[in-house]
PDB file of N, H, CA, C and O in Angstrom:
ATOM      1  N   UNK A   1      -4.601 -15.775  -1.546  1.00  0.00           N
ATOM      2  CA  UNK A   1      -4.251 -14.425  -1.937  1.00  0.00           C
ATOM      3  C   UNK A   1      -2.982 -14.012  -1.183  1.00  0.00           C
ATOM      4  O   UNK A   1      -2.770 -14.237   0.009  1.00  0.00           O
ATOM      5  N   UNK A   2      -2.221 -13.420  -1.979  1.00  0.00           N
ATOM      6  H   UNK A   2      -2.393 -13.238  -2.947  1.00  0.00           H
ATOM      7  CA  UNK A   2      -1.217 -12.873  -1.304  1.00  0.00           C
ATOM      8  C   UNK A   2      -1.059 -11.560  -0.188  1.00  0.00           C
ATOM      9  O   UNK A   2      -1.986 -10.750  -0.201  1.00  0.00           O
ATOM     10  N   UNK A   3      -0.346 -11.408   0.417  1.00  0.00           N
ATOM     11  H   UNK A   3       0.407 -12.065   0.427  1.00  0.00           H
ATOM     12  CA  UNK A   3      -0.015 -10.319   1.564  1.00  0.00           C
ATOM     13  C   UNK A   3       0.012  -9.309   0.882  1.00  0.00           C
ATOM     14  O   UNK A   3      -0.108  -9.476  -0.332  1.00  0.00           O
ATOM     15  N   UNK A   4       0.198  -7.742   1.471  1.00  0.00           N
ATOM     16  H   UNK A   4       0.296  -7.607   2.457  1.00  0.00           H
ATOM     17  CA  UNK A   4       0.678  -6.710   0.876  1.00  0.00           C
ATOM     18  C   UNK A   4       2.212  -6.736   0.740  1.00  0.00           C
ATOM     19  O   UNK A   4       2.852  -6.253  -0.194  1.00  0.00           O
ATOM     20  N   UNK A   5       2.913  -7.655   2.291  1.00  0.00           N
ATOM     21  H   UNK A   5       2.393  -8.047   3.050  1.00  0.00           H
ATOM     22  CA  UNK A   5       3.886  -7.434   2.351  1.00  0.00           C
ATOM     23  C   UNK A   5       4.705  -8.728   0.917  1.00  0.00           C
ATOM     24  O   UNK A   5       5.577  -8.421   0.105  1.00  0.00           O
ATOM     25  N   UNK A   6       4.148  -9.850   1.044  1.00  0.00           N
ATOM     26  H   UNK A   6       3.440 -10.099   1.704  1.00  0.00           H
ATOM     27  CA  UNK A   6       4.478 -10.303  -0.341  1.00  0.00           C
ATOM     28  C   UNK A   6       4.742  -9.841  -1.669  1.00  0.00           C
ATOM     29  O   UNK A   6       5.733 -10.112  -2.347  1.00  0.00           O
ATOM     30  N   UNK A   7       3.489  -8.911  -2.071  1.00  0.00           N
ATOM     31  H   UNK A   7       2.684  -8.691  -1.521  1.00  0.00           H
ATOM     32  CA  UNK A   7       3.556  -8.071  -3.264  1.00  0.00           C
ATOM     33  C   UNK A   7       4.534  -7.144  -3.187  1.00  0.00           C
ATOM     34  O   UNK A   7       4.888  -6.573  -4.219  1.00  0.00           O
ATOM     35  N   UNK A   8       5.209  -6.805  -1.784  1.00  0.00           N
ATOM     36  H   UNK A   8       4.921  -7.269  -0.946  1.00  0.00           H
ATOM     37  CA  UNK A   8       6.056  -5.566  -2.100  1.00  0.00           C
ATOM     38  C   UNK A   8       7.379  -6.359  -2.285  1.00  0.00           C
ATOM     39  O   UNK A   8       7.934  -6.153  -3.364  1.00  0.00           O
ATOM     40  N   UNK A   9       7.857  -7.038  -1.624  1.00  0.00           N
ATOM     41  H   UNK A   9       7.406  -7.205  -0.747  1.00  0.00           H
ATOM     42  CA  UNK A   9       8.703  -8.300  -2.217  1.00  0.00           C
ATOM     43  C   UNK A   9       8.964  -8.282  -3.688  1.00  0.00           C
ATOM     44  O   UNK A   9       9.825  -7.846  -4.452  1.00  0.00           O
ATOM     45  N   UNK A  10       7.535  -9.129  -3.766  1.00  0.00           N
ATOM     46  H   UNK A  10       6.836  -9.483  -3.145  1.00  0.00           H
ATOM     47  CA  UNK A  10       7.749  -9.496  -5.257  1.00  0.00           C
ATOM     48  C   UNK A  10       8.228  -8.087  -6.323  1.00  0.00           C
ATOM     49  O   UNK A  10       9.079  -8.253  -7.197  1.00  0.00           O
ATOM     50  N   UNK A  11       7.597  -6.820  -6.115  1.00  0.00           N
ATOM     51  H   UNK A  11       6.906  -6.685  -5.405  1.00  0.00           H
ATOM     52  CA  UNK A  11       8.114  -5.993  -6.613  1.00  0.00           C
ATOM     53  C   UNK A  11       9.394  -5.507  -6.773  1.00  0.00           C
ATOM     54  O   UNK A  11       9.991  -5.123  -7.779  1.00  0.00           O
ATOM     55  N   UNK A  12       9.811  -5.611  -5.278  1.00  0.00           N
ATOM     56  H   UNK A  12       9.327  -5.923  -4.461  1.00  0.00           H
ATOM     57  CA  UNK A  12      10.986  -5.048  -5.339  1.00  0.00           C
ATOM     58  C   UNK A  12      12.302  -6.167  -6.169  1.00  0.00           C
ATOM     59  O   UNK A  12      13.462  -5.938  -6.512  1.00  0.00           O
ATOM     60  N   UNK A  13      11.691  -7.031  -6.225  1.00  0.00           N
ATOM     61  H   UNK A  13      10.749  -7.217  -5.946  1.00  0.00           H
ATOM     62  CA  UNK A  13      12.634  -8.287  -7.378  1.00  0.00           C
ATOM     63  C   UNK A  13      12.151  -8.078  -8.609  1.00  0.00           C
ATOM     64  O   UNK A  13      12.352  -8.819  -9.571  1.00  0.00           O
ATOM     65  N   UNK A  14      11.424  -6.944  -8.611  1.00  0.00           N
ATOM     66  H   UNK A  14      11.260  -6.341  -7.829  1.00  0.00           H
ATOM     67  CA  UNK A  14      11.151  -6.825 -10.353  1.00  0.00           C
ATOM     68  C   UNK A  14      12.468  -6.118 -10.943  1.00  0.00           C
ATOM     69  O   UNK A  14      13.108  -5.289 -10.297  1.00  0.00           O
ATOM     70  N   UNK A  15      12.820  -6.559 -12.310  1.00  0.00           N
ATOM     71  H   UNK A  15      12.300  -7.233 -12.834  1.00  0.00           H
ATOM     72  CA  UNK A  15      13.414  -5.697 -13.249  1.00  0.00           C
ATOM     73  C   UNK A  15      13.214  -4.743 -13.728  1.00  0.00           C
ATOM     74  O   UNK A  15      12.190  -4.709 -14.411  1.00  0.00           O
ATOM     75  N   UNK A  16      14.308  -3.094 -13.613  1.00  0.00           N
ATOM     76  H   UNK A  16      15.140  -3.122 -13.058  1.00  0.00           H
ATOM     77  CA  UNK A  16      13.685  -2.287 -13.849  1.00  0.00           C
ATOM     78  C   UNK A  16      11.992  -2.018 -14.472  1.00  0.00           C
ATOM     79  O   UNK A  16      10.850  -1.890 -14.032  1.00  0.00           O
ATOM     80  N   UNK A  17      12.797  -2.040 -15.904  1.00  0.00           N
ATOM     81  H   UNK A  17      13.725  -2.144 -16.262  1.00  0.00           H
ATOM     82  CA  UNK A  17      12.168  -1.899 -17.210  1.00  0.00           C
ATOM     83  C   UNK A  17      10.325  -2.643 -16.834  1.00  0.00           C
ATOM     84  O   UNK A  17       9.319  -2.166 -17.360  1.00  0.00           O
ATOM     85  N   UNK A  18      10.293  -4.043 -15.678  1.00  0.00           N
ATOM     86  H   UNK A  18      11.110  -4.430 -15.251  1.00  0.00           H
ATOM     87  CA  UNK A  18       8.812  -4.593 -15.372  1.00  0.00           C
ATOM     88  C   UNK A  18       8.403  -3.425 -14.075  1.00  0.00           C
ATOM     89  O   UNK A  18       7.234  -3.062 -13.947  1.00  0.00           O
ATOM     90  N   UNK A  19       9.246  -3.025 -13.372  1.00  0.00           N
ATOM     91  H   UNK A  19      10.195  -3.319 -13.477  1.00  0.00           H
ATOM     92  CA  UNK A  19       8.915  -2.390 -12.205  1.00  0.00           C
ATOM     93  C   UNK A  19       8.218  -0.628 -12.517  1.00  0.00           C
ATOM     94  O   UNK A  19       7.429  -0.010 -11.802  1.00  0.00           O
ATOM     95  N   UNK A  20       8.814  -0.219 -13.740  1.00  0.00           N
ATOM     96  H   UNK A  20       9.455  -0.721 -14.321  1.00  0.00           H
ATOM     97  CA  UNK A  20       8.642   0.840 -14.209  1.00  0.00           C
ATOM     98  C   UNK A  20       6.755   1.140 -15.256  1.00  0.00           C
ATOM     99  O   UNK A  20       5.986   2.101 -15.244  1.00  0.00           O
ATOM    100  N   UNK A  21       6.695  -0.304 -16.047  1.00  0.00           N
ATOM    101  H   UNK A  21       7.320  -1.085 -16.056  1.00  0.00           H
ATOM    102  CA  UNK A  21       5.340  -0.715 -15.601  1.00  0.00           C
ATOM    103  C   UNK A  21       4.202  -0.084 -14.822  1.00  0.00           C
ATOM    104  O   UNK A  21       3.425   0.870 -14.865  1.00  0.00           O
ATOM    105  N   UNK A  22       4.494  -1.025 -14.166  1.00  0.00           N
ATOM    106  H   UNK A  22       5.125  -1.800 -14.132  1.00  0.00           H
ATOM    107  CA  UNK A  22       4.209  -1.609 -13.157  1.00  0.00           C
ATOM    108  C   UNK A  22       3.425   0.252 -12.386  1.00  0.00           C
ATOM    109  O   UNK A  22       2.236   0.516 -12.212  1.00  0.00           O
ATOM    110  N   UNK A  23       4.857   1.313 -12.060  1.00  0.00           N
ATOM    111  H   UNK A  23       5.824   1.098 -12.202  1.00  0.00           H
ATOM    112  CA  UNK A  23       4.403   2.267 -11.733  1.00  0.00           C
ATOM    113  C   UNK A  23       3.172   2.870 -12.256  1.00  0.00           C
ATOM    114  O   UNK A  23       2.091   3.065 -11.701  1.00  0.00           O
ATOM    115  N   UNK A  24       3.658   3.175 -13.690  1.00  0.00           N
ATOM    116  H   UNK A  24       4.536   3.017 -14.141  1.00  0.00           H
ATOM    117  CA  UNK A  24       3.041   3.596 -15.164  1.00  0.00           C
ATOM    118  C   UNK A  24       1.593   3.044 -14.969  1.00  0.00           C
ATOM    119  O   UNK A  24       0.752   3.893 -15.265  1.00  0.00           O
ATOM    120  N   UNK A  25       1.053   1.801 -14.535  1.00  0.00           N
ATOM    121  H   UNK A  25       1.737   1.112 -14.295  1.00  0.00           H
ATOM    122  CA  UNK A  25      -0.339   1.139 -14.495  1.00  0.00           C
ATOM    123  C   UNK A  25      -0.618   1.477 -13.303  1.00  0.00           C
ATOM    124  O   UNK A  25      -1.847   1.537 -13.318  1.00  0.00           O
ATOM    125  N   UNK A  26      -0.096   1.872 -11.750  1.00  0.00           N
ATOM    126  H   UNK A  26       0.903   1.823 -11.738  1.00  0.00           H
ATOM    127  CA  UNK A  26      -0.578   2.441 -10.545  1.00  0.00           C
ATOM    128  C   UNK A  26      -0.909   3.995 -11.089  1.00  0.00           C
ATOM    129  O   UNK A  26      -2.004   4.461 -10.775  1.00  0.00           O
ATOM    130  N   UNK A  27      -0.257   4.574 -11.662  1.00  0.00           N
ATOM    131  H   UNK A  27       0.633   4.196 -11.916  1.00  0.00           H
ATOM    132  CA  UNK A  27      -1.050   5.932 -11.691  1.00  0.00           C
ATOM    133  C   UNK A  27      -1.849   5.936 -12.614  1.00  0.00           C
ATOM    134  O   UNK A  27      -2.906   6.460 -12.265  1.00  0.00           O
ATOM    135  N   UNK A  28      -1.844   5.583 -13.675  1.00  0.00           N
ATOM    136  H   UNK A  28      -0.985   5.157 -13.958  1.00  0.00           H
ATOM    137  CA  UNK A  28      -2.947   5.228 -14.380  1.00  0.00           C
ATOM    138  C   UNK A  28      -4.617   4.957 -13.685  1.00  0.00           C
ATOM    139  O   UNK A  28      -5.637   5.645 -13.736  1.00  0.00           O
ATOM    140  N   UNK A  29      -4.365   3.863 -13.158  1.00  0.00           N
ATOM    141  H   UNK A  29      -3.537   3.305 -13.117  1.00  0.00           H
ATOM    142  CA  UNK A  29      -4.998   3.427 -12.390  1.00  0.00           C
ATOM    143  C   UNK A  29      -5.736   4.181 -11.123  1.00  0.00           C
ATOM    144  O   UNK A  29      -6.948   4.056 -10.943  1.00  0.00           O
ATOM    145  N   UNK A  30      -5.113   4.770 -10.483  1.00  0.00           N
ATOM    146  H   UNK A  30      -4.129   4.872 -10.629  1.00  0.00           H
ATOM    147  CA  UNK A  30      -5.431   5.762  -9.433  1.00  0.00           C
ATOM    148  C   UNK A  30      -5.468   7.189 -10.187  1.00  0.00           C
ATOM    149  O   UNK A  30      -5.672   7.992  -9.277  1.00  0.00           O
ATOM    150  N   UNK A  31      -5.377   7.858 -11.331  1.00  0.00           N
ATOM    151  H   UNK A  31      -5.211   7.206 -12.070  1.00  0.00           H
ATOM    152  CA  UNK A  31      -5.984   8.695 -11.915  1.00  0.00           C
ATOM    153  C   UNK A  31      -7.221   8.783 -12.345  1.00  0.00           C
ATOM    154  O   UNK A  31      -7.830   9.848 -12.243  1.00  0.00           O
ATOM    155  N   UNK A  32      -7.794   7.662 -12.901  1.00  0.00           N
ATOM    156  H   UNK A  32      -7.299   6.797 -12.984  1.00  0.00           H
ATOM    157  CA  UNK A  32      -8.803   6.789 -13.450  1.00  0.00           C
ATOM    158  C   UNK A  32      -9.924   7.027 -11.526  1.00  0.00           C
ATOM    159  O   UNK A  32     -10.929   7.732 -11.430  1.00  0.00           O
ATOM    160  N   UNK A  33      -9.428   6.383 -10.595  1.00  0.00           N
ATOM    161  H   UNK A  33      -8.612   5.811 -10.673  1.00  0.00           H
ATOM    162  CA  UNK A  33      -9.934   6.474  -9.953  1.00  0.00           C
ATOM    163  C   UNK A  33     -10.607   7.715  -9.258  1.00  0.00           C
ATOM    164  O   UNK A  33     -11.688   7.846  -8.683  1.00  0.00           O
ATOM    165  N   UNK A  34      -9.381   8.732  -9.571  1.00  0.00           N
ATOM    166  H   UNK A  34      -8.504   8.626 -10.038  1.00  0.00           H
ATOM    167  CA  UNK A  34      -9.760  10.101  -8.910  1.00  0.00           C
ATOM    168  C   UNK A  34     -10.691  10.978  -9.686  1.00  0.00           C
ATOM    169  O   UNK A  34     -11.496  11.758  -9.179  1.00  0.00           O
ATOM    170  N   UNK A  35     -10.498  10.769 -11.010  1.00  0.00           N
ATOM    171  H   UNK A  35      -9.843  10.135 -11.422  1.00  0.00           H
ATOM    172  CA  UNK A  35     -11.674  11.082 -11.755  1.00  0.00           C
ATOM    173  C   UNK A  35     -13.004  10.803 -11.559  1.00  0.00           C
ATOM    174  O   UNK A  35     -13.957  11.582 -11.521  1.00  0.00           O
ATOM    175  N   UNK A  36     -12.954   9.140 -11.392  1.00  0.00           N
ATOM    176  H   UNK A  36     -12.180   8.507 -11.423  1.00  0.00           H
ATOM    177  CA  UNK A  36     -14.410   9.015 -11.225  1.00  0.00           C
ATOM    178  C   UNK A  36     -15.608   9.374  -9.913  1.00  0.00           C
ATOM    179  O   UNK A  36     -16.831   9.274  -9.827  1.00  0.00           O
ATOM    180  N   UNK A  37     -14.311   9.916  -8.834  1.00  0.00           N
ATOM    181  H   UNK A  37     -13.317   9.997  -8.904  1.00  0.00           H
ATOM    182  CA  UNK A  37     -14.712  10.449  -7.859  1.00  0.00           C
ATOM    183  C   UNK A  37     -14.977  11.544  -7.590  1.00  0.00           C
ATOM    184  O   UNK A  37     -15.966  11.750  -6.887  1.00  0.00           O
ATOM    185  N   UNK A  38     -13.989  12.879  -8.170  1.00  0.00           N
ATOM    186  H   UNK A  38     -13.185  12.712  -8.740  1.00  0.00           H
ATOM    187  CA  UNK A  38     -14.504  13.899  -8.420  1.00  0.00           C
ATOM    188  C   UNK A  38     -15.746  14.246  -9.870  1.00  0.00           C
ATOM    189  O   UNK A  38     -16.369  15.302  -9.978  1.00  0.00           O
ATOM    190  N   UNK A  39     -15.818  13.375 -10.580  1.00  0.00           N
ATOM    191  H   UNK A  39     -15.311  12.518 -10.492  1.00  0.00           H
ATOM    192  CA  UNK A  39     -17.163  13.523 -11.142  1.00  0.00           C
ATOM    193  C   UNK A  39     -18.025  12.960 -10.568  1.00  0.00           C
ATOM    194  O   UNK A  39     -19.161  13.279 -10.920  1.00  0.00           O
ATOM    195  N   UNK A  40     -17.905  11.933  -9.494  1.00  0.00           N
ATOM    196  H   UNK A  40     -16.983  11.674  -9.208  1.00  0.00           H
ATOM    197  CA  UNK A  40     -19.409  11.818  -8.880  1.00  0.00           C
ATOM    198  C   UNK A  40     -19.590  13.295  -7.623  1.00  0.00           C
ATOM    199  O   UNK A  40     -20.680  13.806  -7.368  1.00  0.00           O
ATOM    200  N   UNK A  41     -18.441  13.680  -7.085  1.00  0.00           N
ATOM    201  H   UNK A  41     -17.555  13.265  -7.293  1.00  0.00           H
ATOM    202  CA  UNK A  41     -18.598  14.527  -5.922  1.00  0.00           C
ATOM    203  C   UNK A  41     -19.268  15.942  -6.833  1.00  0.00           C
ATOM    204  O   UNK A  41     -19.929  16.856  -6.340  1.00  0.00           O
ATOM    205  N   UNK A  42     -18.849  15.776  -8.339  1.00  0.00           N
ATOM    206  H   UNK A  42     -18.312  15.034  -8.739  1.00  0.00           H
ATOM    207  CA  UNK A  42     -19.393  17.456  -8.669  1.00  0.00           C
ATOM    208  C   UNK A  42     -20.739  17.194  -9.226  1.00  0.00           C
ATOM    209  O   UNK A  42     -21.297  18.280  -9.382  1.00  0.00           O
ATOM    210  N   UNK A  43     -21.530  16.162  -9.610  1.00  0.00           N
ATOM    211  H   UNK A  43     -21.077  15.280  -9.483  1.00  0.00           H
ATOM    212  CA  UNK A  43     -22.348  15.671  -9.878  1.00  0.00           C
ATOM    213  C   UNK A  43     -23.712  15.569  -8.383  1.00  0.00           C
ATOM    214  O   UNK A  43     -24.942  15.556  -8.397  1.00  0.00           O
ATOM    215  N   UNK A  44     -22.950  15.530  -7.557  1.00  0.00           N
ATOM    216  H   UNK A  44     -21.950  15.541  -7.546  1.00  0.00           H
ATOM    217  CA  UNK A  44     -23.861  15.454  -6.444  1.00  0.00           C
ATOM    218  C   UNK A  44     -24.115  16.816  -5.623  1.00  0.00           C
ATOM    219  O   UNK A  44     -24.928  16.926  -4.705  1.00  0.00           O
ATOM    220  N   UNK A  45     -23.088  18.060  -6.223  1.00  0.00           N
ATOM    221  H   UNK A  45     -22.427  17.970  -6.968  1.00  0.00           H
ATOM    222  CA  UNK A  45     -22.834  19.211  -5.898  1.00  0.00           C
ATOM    223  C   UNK A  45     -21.895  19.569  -4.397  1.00  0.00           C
ATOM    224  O   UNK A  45     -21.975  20.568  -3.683  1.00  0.00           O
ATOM    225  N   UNK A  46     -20.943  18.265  -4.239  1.00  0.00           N
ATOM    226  H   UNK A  46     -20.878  17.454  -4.819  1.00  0.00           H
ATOM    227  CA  UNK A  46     -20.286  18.623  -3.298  1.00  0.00           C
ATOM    228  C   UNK A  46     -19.090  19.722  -3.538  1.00  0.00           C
ATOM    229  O   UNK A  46     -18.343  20.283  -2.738  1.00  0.00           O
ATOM    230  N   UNK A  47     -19.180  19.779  -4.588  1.00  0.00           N
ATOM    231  H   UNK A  47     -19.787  19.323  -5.239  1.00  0.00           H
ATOM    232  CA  UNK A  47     -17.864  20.633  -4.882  1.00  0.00           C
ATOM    233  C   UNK A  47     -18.177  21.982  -5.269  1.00  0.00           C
ATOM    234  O   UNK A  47     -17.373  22.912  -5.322  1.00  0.00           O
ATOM    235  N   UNK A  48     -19.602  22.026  -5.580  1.00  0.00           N
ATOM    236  H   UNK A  48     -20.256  21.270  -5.537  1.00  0.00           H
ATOM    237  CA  UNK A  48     -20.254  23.460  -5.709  1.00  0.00           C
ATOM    238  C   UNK A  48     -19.818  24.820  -4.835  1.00  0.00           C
ATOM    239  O   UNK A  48     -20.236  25.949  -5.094  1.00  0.00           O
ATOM    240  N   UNK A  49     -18.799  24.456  -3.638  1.00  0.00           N
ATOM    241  H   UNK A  49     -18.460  23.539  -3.428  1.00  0.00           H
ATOM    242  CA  UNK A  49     -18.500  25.567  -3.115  1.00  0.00           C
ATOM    243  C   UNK A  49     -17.216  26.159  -3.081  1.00  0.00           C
ATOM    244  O   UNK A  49     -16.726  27.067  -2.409  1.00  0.00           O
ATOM    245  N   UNK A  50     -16.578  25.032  -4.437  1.00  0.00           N
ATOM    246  H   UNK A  50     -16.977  24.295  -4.983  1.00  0.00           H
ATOM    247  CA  UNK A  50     -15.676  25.807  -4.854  1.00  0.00           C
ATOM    248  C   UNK A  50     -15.692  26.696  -5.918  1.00  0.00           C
ATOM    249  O   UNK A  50     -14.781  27.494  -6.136  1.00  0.00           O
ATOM    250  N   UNK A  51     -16.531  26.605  -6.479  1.00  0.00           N
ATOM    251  H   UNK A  51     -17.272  25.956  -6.302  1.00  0.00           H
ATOM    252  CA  UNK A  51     -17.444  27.352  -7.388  1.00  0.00           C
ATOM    253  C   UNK A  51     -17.779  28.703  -6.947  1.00  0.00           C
ATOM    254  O   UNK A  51     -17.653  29.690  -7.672  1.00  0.00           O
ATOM    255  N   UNK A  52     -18.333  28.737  -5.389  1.00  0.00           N
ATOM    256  H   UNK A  52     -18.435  27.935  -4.800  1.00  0.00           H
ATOM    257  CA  UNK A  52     -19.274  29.915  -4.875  1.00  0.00           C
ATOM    258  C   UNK A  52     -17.415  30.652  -4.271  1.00  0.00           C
ATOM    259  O   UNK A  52     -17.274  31.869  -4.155  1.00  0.00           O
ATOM    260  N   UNK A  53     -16.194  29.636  -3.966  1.00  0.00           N
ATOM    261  H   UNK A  53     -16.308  28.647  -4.060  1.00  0.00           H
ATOM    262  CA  UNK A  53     -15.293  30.476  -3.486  1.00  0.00           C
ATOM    263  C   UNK A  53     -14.392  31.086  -4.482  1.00  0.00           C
ATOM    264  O   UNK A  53     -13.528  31.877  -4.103  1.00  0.00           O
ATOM    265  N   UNK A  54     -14.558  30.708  -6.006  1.00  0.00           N
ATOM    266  H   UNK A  54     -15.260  30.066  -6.313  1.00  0.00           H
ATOM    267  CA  UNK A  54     -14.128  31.249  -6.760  1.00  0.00           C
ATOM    268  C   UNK A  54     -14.839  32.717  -6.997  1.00  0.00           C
ATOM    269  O   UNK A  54     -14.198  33.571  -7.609  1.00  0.00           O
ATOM    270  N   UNK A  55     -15.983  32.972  -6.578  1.00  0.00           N
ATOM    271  H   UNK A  55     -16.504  32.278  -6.080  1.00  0.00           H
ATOM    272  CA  UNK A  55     -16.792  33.833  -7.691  1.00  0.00           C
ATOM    273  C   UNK A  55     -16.770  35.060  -6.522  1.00  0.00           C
ATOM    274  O   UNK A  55     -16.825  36.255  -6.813  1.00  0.00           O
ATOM    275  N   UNK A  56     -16.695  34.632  -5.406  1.00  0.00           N
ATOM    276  H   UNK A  56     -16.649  33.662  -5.169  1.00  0.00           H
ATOM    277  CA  UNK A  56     -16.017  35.544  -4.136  1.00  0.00           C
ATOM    278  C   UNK A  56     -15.138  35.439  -4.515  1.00  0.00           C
ATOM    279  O   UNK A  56     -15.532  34.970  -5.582  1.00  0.00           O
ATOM    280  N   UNK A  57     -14.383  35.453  -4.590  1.00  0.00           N
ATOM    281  H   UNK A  57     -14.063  35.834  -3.723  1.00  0.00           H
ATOM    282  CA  UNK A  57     -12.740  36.056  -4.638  1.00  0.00           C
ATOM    283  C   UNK A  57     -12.327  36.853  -6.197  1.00  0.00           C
ATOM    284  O   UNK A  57     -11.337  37.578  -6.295  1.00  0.00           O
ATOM    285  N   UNK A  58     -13.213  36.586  -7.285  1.00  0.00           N
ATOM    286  H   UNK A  58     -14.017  35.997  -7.205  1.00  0.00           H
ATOM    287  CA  UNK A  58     -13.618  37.187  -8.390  1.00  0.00           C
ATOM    288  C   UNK A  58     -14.135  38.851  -8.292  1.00  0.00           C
ATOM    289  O   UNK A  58     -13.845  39.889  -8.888  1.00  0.00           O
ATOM    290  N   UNK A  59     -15.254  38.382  -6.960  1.00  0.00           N
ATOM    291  H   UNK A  59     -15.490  37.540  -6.475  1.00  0.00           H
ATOM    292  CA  UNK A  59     -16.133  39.880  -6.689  1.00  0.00           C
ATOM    293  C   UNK A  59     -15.589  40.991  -6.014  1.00  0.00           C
ATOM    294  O   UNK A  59     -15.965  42.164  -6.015  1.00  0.00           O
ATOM    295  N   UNK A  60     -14.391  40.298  -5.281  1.00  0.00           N
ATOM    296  H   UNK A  60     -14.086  39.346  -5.280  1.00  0.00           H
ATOM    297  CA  UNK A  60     -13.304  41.302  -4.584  1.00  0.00           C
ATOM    298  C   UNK A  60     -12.321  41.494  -5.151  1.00  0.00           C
ATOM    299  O   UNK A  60     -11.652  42.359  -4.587  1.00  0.00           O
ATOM    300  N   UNK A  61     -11.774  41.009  -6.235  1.00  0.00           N
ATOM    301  H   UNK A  61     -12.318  40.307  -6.693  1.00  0.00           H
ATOM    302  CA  UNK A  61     -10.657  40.893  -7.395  1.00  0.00           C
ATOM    303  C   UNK A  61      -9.620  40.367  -6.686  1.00  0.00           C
ATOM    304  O   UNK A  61      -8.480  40.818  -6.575  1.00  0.00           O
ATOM    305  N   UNK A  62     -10.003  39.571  -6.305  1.00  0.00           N
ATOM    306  H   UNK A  62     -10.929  39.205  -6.395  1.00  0.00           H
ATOM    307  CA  UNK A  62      -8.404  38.550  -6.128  1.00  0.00           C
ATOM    308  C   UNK A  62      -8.518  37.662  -6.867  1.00  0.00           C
ATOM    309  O   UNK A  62      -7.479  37.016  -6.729  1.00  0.00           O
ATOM    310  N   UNK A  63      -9.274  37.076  -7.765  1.00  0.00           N
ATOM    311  H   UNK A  63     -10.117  37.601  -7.877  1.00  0.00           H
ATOM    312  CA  UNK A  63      -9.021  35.996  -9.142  1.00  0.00           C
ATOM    313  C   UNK A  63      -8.328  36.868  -9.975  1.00  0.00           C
ATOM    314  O   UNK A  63      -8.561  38.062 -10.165  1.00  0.00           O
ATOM    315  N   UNK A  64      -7.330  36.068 -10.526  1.00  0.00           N
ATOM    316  H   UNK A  64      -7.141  35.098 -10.372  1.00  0.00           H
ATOM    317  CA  UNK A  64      -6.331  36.541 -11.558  1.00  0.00           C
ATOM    318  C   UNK A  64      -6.458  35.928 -12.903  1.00  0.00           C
ATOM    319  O   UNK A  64      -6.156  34.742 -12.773  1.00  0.00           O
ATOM    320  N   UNK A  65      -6.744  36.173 -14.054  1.00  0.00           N
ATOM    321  H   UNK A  65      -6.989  37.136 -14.159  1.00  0.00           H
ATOM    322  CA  UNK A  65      -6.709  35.057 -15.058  1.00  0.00           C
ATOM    323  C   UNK A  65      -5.475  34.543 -15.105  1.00  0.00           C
ATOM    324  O   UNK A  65      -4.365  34.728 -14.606  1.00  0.00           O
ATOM    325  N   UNK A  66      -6.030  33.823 -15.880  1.00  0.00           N
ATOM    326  H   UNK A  66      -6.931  33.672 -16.286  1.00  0.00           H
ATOM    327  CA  UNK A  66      -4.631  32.719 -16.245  1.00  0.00           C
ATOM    328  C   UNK A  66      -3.909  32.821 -17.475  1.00  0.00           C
ATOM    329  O   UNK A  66      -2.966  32.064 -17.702  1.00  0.00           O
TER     330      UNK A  66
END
């Protein structure tokens, strides 16, 4: 298996147009990931207290619609 520092190498000898890719499939990729993490964190109710800090700040009128 290769290094990290190899892969960054090899990248940086990529051609645009492969390197641009290349980006395009890292965020992809790490979007994909962040999703599946904040649906397990709201699923387990860790995020439930952003919920309870919205609805305070609603009850004192500092939520603004959008």
């Amino acid at each position: 298996m290769k290094t990290a520092e190899e892969i960054q190498t090899d990248i940086e000898a990529l051609p645009r147009k492969e390197y641009m890719k290349l980006v395009h499939w890292f965020s992809e990729h790490d979007w994909k990931a962040w999703d599946r993490e904040i649906e397990i964190d709201s699923k387990s109710g860790r995020l439930d207290f952003l919920i309870e800090e919205a609805l305070a700040e609603k009850r004192v009128g500092k939520l603004s619609d959008l």
